[in-house]
C-alpha positions, 0 to 999 in steps of 0.5 A: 547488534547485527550488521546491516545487510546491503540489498543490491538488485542482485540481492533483492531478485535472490529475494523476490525468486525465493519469495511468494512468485508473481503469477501470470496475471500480476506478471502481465499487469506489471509489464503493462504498468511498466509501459506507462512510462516514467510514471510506473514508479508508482507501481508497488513491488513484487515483494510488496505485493507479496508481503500485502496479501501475506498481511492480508491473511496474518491479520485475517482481514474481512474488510479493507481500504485502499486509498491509491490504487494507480492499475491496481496491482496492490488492490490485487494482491490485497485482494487474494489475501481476502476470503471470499466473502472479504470487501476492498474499497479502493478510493482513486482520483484516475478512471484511466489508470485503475482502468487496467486494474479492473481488467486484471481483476476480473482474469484474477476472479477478485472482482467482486471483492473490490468495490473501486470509488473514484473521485477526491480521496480526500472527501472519500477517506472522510466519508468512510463508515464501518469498521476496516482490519486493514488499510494501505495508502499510497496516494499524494503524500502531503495527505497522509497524516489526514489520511492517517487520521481519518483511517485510526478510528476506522481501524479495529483494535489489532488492525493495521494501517500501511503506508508506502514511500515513507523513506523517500528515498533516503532523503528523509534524513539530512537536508536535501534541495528536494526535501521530503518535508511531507515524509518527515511530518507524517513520521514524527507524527505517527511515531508519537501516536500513543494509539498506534505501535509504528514499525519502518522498513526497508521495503522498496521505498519505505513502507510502515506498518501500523498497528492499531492498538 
């Protein structure tokens, strides 16, 4: 078995610089993210980004939903990995936030690919028809085995599902005094879903890929 390999910030810029580059929109759209303040955080990172339009493409996504839009970053790099006929459904709770996205995506020609549904994601994810090749979540995280569940029989055979922040940090192992007991729930969940095959990785704070069997 090969050794681990320690991703340092130094490390994890070397891979992001030979990866797919961020253009001058998404760029911008990160800087303005960034100055939101402390809850920036929840900005996607720019491998992530590159690894959703790349998966986008793999799978030959036509029809998407994301369930966690915040200013729309990874809506936008979803949304290039689509044709151009392709469809995103973004479902978000803030007007304020996904706001900026839609500037972003109208520089970004993708506009018409998304259609953005505010409300409860709650309600919105049941509500869902049709079938979608693609789907990523990265909303209140206590949800996300509903979220899982509404999305499985929504998803074709050969889709796939992703979820963000599923490694909490690290904290998913151990005990801990902040305990990411919705993480470690929605693991275990999905890890034993005869439908699905899971793989985890170590993508900035976690992301799982689902693959709809």
């Amino acid at each position: 078995m090969g050794s681990q390999v320690q991703v340092t910030d130094e490390l994890h810029d070397y891979m992001v610089a030979h990866g797919m580059p961020l253009d001058e929109i998404a760029t911008e759209l990160v800087t303005e993210t960034q100055a939101l303040g402390g809850v920036s955080e929840m900005l996607t990172t720019a491998d992530q980004a590159a690894l959703l339009t790349t998966l986008t493409r793999l799978v030959s996504a036509r029809r998407a939903v994301e369930i966690g839009t915040f200013t729309g970053f990874s809506a936008l790099a979803i949304a290039r990995g689509l044709p151009a006929d392709g469809q995103l459904i973004c479902l978000d709770v803030s007007d304020e936030w996904t706001s900026i996205g839609r500037r972003y995506w109208e520089r970004a020609g993708v506009a018409e690919k998304i259609e953005l549904r505010i409300g409860d994601a709650h309600e919105s994810a049941g509500q869902l028809d049709g079938e979608f090749d693609l789907a990523f979540v990265d909303a209140d995280k206590p949800a996300y085995i509903e979220y899982f569940e509404h999305l499985v029989p929504r998803i074709r055979t050969n889709g796939l599902l992703l979820f963000d922040n599923t490694l909490a940090g690290g904290r998913v192992v151990g005990q801990h005094e902040q305990d990411p007991v919705d993480r470690k729930e929605f693991n275990a969940h999905i890890a034993k879903d005869d439908r699905v095959d899971v793989v985890m990785l170590g993508i900035g704070d976690g992301l799982t890929l689902v693959r709809k069997r």
